[in-house]
KOLGU-226407 format. One record per residue: residue in one letter; x, y, z of N, C-alpha, C in turn. Coordinates in steps of 0.05 Angstrom, whole numbers, plus 5000, padded with zeros to 4 digits. Each point is the difference from the previous one (the first is absolute). Example, Ala and Ser with C-alpha at 12.3 -4.5 7.8 and 13.67 -1.06 7.14 Angstrom:
<sites>
a526448865156498250245000501850245000
s499350214986501650245001498550225014
</sites>
This chain:
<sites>
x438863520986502349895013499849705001
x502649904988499649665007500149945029
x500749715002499749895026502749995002
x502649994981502149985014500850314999
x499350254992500250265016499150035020
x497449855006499150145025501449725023
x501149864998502249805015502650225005
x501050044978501950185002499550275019
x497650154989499950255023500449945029
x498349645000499449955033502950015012
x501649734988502649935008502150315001
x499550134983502350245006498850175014
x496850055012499150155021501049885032
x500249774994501049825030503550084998
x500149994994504149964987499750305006
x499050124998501250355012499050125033
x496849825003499450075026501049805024
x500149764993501549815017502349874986
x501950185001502249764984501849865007
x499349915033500749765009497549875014
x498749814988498449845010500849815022
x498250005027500350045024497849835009
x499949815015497449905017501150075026
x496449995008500150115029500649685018
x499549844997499849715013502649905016
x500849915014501349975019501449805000
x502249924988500649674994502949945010
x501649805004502650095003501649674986
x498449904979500649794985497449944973
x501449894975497849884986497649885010
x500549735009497249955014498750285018
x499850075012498850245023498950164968
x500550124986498950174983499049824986
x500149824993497549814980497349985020
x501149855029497349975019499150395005
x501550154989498750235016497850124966
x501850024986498250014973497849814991
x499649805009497549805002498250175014
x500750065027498350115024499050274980
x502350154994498550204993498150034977
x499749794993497249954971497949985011
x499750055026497649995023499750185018
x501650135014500050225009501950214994
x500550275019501450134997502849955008
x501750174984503250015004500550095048
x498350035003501050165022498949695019
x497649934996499149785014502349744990
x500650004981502749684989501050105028
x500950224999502350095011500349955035
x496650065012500050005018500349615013
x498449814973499849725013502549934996
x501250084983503049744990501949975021
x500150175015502249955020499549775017
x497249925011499249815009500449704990
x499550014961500549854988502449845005
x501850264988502949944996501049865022
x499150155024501349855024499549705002
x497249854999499549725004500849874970
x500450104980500049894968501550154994
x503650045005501850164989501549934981
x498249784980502149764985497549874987
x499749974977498649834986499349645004
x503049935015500149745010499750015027
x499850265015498949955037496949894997
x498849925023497749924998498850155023
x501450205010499250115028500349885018
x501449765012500649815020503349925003
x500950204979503949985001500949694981
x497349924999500949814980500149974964
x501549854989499949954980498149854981
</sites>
């Protein structure tokens, strides 16, 4: 079997068991899912999940600084 059959088996084994790809992560804008997908290269999807709300709240904006300022 080559490497692009066994690509192929993978991709159409995913495409029938999940064929809508889905994250579990919690985001409710671009930025929030980039900072939550960073986080999760380090821990688990359930732990992002549990800190970000804290995040989001003081750093809900790429340009907040956590002090309401610019």
């Amino acid at each position: 079997m080559t490497k692009k059959e066994r690509y192929a088996g993978v991709i159409a084994y995913f495409e029938a068991q999940v064929p809508i790809a889905e994250t579990e992560l919690l985001y409710e804008n671009p930025f929030q899912l980039l900072v939550a997908v960073i986080l999760s290269a380090q821990c688990t999807d359930k732990r992002v999940n549990l800190t970000t709300p804290s995040i989001f709240a003081k750093f809900p904006t790429p340009q907040k600084n956590g002090k309401g300022k610019f």
